[in-house]
Residue frames relative to the residue before (quaternion, step in Angstrom):
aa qw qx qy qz dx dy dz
X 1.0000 0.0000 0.0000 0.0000 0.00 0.00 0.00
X 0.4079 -0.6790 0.4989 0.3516 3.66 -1.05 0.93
X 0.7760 -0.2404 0.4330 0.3905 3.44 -1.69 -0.19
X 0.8653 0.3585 -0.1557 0.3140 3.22 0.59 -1.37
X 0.5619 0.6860 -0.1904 0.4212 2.53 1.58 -0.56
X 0.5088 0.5536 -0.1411 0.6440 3.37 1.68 -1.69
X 0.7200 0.5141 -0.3071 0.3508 3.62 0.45 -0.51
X 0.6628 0.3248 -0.2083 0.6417 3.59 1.31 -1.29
X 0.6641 0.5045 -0.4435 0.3283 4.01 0.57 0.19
X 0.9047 0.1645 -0.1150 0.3758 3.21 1.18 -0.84
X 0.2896 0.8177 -0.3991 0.2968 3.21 2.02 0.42
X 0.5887 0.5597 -0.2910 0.5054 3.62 1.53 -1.18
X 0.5644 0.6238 -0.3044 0.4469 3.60 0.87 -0.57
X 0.7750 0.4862 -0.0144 0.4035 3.53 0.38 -1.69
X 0.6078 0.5957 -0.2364 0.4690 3.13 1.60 -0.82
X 0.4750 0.6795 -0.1555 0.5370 3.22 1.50 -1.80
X 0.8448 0.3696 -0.1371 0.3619 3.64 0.09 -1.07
X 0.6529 0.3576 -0.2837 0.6045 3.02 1.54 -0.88
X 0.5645 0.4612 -0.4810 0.4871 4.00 0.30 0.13
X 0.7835 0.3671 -0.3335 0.3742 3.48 0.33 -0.81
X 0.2792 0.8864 -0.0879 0.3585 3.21 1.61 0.66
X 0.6568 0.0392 0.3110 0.6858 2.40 0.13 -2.56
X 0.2886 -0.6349 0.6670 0.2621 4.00 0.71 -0.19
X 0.6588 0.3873 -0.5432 0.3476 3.94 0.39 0.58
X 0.5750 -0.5985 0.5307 0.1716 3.53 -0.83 0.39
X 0.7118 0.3056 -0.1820 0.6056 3.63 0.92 -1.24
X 0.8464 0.0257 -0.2652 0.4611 3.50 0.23 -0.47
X 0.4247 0.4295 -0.7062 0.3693 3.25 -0.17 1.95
X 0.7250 0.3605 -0.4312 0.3982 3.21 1.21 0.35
X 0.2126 0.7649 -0.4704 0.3853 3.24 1.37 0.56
X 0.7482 0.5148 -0.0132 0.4183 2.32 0.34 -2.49
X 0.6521 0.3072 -0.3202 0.6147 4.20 0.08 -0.58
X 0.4989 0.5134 -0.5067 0.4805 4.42 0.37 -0.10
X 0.8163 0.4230 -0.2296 0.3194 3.12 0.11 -1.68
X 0.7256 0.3698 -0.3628 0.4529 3.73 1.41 -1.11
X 0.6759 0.3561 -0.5324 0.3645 3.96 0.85 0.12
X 0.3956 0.6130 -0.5445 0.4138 4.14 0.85 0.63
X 0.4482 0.7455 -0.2247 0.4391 3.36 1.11 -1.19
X 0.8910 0.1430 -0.0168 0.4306 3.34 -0.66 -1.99
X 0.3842 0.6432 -0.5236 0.4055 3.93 1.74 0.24
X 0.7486 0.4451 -0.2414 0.4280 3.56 1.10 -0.88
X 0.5029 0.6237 -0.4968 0.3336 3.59 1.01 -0.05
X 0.5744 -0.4425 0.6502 0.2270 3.07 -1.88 -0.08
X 0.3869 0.8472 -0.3416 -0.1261 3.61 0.22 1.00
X 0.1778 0.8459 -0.5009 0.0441 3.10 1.37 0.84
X 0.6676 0.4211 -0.4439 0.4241 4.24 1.18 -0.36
X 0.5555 0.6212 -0.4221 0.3569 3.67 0.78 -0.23
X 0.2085 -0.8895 0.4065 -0.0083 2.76 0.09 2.12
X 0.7847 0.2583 -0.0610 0.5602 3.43 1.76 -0.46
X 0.4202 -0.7787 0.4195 0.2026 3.69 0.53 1.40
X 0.7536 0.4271 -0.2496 0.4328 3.53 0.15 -1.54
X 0.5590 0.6190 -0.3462 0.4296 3.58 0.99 -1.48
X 0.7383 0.3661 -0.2313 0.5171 3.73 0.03 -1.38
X 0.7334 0.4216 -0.3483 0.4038 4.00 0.41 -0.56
X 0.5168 0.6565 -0.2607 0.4837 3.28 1.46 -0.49
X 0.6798 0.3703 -0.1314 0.6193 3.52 1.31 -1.11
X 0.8109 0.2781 -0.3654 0.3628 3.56 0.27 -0.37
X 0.5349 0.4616 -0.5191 0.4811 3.66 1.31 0.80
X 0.7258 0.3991 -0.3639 0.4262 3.51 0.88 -0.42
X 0.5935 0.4879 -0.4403 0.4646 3.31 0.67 0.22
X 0.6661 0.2775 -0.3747 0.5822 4.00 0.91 -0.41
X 0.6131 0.5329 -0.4592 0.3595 3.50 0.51 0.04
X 0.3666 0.6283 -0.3172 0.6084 3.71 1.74 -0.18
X 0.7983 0.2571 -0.2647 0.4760 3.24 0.28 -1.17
X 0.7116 0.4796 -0.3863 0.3383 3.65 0.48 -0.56
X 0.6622 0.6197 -0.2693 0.3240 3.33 1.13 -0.61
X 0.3886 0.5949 -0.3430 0.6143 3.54 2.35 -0.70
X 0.8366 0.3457 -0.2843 0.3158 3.29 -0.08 -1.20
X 0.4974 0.6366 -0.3111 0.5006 3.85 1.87 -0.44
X 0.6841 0.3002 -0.3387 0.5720 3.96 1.10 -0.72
X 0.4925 0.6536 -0.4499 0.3576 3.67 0.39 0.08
X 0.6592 0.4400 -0.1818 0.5820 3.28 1.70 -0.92
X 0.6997 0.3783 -0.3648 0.4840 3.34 0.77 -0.74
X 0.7479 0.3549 -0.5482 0.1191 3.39 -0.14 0.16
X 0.3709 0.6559 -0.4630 0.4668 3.28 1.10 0.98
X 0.7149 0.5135 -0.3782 0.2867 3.51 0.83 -0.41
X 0.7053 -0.4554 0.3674 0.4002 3.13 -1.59 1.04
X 0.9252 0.2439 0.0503 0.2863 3.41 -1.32 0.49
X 0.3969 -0.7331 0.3051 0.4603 3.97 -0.23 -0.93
X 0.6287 -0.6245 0.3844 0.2590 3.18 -0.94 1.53
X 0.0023 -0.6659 0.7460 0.0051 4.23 -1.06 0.50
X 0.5287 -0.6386 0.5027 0.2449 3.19 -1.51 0.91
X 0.6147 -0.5165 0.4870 0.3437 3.88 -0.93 0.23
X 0.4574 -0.6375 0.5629 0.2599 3.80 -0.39 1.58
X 0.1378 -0.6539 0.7174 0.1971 3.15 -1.70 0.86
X 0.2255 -0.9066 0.3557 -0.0254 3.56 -0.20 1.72
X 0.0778 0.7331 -0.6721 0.0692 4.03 -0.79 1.40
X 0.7056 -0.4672 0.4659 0.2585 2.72 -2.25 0.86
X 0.3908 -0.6688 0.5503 0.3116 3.80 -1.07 1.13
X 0.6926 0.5480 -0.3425 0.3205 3.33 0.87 -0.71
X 0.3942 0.6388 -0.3953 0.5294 3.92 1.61 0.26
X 0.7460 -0.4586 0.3059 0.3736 3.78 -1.03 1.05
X 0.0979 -0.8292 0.4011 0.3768 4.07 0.13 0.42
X 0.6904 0.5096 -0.3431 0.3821 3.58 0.99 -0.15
X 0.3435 0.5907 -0.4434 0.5800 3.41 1.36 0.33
X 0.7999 0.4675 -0.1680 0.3367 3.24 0.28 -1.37
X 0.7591 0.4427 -0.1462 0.4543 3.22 1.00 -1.16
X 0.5183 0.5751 -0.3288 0.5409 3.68 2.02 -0.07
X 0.5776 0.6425 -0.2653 0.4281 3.46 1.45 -1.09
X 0.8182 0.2922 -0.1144 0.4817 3.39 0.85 -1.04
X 0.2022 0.9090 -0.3579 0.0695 3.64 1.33 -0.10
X 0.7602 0.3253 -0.1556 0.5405 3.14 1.04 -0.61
X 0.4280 0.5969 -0.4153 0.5368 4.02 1.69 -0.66
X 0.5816 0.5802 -0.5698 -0.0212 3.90 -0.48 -0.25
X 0.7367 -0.5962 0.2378 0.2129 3.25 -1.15 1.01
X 0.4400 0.5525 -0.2334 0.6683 3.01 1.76 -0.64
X 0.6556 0.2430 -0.3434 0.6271 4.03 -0.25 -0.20
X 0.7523 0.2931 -0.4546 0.3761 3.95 -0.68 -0.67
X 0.6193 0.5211 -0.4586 0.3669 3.51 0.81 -0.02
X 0.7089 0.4879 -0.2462 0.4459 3.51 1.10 -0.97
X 0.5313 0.5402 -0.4324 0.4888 3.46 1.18 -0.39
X 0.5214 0.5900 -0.5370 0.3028 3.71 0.78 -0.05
X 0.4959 0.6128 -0.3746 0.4880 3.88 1.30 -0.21
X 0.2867 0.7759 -0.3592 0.4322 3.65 1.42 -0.77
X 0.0410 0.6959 -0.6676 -0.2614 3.55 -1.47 -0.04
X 0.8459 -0.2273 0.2001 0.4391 3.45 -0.96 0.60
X 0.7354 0.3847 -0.0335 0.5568 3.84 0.68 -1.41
X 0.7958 0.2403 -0.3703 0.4146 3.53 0.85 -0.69
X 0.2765 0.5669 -0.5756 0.5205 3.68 1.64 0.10
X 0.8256 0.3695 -0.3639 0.2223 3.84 -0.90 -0.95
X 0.6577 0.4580 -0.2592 0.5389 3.04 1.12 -0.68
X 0.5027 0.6142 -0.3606 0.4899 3.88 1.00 -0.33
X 0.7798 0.4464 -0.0351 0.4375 2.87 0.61 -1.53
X 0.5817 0.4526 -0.3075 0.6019 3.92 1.21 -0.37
X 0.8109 0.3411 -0.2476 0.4060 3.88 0.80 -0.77
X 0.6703 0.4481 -0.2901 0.5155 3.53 1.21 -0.54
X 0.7926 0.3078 -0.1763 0.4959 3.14 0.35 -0.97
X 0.8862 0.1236 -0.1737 0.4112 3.75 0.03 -0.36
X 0.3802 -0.8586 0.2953 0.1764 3.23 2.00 1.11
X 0.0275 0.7739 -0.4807 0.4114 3.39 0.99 1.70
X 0.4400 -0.7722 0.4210 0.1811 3.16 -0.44 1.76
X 0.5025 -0.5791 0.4223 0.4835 4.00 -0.47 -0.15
X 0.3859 0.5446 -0.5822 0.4643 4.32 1.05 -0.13
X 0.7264 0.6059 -0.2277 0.2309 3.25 0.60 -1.81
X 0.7738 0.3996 -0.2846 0.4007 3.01 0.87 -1.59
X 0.5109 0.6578 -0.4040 0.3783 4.07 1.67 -1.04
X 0.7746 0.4304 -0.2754 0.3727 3.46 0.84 -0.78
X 0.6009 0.5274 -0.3887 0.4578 3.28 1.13 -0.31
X 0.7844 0.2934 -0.2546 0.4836 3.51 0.86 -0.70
X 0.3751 -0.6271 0.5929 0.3383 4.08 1.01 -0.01
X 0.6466 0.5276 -0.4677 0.2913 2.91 0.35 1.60
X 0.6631 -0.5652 0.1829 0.4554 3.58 -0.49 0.22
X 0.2363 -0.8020 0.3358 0.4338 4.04 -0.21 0.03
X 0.3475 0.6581 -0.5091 0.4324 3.62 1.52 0.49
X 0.5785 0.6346 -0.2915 0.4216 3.69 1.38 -0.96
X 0.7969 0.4178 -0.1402 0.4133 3.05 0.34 -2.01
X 0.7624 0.2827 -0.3149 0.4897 3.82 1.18 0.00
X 0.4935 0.4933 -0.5310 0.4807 3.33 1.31 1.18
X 0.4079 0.7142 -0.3391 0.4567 3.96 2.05 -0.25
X 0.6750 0.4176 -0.1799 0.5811 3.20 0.62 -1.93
X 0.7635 0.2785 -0.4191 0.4047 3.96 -0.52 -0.51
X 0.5776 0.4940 -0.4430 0.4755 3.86 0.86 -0.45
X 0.5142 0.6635 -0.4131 0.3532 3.76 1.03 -0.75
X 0.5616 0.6797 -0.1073 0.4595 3.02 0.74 -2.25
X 0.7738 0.4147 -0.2497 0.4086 3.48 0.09 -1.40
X 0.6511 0.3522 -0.2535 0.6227 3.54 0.92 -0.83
X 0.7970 0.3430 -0.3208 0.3797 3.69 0.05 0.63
X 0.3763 -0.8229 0.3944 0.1599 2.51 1.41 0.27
X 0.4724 0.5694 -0.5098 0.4391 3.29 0.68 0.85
X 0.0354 -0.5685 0.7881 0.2333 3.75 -1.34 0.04
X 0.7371 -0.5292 0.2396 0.3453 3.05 -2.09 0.60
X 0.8506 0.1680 -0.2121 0.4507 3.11 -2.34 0.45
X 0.6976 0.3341 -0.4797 0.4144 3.87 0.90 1.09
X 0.0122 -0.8851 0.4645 -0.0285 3.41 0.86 1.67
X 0.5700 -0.4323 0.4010 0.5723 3.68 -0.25 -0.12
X 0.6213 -0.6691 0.3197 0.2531 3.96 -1.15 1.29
X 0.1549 0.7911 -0.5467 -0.2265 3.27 -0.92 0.21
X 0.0467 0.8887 -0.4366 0.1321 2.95 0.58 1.38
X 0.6977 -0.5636 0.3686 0.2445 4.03 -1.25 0.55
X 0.5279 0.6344 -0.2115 0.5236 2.42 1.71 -1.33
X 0.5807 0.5727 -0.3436 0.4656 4.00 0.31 0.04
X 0.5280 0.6977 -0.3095 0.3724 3.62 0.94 -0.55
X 0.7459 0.4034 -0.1391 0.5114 3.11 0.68 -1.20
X 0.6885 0.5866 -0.2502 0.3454 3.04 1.15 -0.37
X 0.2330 0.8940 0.1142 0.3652 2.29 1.98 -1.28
X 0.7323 0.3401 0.1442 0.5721 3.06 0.57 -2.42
X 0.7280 0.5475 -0.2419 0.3342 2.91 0.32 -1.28
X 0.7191 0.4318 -0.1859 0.5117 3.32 1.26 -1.41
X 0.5085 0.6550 -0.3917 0.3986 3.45 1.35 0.21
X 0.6674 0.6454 -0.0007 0.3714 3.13 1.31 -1.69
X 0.6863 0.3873 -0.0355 0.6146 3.25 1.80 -1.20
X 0.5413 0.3356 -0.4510 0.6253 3.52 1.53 0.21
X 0.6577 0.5793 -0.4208 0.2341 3.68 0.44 -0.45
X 0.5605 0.5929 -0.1771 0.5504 3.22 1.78 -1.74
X 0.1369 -0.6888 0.6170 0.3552 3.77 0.82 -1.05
X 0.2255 0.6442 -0.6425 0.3482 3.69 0.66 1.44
X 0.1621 -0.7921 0.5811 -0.0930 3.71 -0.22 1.59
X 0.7461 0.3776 -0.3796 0.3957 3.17 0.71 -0.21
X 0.5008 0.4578 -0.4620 0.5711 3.45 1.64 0.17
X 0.3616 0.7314 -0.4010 0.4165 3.29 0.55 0.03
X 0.8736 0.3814 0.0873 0.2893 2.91 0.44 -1.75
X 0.3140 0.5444 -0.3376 0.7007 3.15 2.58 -0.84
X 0.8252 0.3735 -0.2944 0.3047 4.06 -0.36 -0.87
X 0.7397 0.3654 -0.3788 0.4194 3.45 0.58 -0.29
X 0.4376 -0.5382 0.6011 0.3968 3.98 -1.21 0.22
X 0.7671 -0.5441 0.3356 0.0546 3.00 -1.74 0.81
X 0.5326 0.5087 -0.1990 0.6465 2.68 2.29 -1.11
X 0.4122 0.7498 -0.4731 0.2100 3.51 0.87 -1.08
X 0.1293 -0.7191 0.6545 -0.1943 3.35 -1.68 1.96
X 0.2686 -0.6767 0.6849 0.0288 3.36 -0.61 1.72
X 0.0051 0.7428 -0.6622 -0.0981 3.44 -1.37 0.88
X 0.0451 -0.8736 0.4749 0.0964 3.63 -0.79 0.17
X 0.4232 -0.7825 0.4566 -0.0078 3.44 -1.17 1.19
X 0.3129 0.8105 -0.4829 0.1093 3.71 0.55 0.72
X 0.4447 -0.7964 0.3668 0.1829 3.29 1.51 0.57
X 0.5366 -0.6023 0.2613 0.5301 3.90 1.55 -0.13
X 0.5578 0.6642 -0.4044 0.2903 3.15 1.27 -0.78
X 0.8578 0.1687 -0.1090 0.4731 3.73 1.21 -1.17
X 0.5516 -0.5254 0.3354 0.5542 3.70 -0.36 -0.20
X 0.2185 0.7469 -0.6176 0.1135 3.74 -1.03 0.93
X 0.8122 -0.2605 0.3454 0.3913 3.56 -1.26 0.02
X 0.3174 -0.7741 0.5190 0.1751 3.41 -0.67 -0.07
X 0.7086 0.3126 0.0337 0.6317 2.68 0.87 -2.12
X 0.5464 -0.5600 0.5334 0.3216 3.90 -1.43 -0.20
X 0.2913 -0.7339 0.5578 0.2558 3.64 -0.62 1.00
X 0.2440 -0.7807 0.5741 0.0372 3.69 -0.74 1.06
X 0.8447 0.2410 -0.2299 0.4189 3.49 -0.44 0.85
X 0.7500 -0.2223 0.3952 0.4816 3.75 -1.42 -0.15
X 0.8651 0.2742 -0.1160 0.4038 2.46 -0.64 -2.23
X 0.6026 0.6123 -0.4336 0.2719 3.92 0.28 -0.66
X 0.6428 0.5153 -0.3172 0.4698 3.20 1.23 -1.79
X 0.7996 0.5103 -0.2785 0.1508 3.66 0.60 -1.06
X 0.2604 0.6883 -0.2470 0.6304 2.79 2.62 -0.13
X 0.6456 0.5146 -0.2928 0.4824 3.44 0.13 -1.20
X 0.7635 0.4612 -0.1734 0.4174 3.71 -0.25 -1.94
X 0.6069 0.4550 -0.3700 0.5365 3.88 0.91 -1.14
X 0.7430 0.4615 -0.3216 0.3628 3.77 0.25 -0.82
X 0.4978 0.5969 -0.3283 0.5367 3.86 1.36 -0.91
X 0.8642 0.2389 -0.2746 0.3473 3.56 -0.48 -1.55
X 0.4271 0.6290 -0.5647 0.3210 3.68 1.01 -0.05
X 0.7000 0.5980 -0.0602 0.3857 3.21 1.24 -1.49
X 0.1108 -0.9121 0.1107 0.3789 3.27 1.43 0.11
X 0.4131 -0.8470 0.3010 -0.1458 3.07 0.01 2.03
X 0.7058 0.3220 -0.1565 0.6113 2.84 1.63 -1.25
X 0.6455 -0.5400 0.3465 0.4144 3.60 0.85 0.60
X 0.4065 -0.5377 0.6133 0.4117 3.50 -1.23 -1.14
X 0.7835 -0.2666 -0.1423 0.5429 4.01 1.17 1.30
X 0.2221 -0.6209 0.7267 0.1924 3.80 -1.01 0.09
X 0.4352 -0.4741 0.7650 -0.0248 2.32 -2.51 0.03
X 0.3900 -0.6787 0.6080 0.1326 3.56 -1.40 0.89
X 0.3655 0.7272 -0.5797 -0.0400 3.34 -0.66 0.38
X 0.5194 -0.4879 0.5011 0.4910 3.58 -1.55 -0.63
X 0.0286 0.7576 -0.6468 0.0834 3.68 -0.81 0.63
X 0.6787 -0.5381 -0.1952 0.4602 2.83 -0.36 2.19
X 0.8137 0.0127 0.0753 0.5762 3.50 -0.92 1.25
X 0.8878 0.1837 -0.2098 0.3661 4.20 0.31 -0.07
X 0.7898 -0.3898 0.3340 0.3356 3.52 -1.37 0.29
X 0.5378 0.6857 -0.4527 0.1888 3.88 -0.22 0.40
X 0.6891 -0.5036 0.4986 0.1512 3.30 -1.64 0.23
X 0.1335 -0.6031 0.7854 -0.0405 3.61 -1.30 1.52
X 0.1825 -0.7793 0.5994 -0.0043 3.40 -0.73 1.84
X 0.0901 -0.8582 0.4991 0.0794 3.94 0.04 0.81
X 0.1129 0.7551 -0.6401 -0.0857 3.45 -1.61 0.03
X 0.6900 0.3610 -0.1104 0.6175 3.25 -0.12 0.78
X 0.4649 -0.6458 0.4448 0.4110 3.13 1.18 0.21
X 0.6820 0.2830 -0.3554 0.5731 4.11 0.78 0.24
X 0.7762 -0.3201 0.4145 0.3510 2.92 -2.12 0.87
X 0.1416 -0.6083 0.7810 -0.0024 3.44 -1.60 1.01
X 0.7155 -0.3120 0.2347 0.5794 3.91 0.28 -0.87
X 0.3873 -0.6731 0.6296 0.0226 3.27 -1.97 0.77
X 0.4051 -0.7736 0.4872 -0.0039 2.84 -0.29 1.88
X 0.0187 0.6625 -0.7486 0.0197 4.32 -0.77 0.81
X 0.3216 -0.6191 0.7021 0.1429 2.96 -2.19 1.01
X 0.1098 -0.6593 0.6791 0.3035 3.24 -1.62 -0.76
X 0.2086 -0.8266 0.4474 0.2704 3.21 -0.35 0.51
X 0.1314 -0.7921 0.5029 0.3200 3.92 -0.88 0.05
X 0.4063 -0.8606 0.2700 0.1464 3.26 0.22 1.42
X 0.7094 0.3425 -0.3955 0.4722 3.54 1.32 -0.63
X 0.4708 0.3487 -0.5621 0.5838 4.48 1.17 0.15
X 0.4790 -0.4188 0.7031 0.3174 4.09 -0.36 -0.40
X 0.5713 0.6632 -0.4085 0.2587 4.07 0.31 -0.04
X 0.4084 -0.6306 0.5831 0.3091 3.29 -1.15 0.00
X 0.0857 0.8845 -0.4483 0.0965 3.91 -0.28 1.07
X 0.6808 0.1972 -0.1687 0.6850 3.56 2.13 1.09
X 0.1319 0.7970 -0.5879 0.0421 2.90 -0.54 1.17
X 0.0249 -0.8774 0.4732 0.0751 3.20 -0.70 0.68
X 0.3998 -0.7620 0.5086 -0.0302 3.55 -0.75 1.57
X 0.0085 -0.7888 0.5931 -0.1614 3.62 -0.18 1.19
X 0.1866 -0.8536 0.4858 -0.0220 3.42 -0.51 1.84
X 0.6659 0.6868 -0.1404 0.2554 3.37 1.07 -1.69
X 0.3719 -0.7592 0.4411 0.3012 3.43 0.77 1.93
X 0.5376 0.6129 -0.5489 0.1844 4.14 0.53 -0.59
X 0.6885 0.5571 -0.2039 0.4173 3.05 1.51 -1.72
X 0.6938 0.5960 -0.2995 0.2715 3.14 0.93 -0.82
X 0.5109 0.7620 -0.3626 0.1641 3.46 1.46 -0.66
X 0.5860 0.5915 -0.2538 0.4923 3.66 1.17 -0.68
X 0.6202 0.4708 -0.4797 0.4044 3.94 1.14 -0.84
X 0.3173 -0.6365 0.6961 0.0981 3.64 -1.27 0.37
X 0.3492 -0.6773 0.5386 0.3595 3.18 -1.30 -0.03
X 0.4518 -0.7060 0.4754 0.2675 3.73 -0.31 1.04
């Protein structure tokens, strides 16, 4: 296989891995630039498997970039959200929502609890369903190890298998709805849509006013939301889109992106029970308007 060829097959791959990573968009594409400049200069006449060795030599600098990525964050203002991987609602939604099945925005946030190792190894077995031979060799590690990683993972997410946070269609409407009822200031529809447990986070990185702390409850968020849209919050229009693999909201003013709105859905109330509100124009540079 040529370079170029190796390049448009497995760059879409590498990317994927690095983002679900670092949750940054720009520097996973740094990062996947820098490792095919890299392997142009190897010697590969023993590299009996291409993908195998590119597969390992982003997750292994992604390891390293991601140590040196929480070192920064724990200086930041407030609480850190990964960088929306953003599509047009108006693109097929079950195409869309299969494409991204495993990207939802809701999980890359919780994997921030994750350490470095049990992200990679999460990430190699759930998402890109990588046997444990697979994953020991990619990291030079045992595979008695890497399936004591993945079940500690699990444990801190609180997740058991094939019940990842939803990405489900079903959310759209909801979606909408919860758009509509912040626009109308109809709080008490509001209030029919969110779960009781239901947690607003926000991301303003210092740069803009935002939350600090996590709103925790119903009633708090709806406190919260009444105080925001006075303030205009909801911009001056939005936009539907799919943002990784789920329902959510490009809030605009000026005709550019102000903040991107993520759900979670809780699939067995039908409710919205996470929302997550990303302000910090850094993150925002990549959203287009669709």
């Amino acid at each position: 296989m040529s370079f170029e060829s190796m390049y448009t097959t497995y760059r879409p791959l590498l990317h994927s891995i690095a983002y679900r990573m670092l949750g940054s968009l720009s520097e996973a594409e740094d990062l996947v630039q820098d490792v095919f400049a890299d392997y142009s200069g190897l010697d590969t006449s023993n590299i009996s498997n291409e993908k195998a060795y590119l597969v390992r030599m982003v997750t292994n600098r992604s390891l390293t970039a991601l140590q040196s990525a929480r070192k920064r964050r724990e200086v930041y203002v407030g609480h850190w959200l990964p960088e929306p991987d953003i599509a047009s609602a108006e693109q097929d939604p079950a195409q869309l929502y299969a494409a991204h099945e495993e990207l939802s925005y809701g999980l890359l946030v919780m994997m921030e609890k994750l350490s470095a190792a049990e992200r990679a190894v999460f990430i190699l077995r759930e998402s890109l369903q990588y046997d444990y031979t697979e994953i020991a060799e990619c990291l030079q590690l045992k595979e008695a190890n890497c399936r004591k990683i993945f079940s500690r993972a699990k444990g801190k997410l609180q997740l058991e298998r094939n019940k990842l946070p939803a990405n489900s269609v079903k959310a759209a409407p909801l979606v909408a709805a919860f758009m509509e009822a912040a626009a109308s200031g109809d709080f008490d529809k509001l209030i029919a849509l969110l779960t009781e447990e239901a947690i607003l986070v926000a991301d303003g990185g210092g740069k803009v006013h935002a939350a600090i702390f996590a709103i925790t409850s119903r009633a708090r968020v709806i406190a919260f939301l009444q105080g925001v849209i006075r303030r205009s919050f909801l911009g001056d229009g939005h936009q539907f889109a799919v943002i990784n693999g789920q329902a959510g909201l490009i809030i605009m003013s000026d005709n550019k992106p102000k903040s991107v709105i993520s759900f979670q859905l809780n699939e067995h109330e039908q409710k919205l029970e996470r929302i997550f509100v990303l302000l910090n124009p850094d993150k925002l540079v990549h959203v287009g308007l669709l």
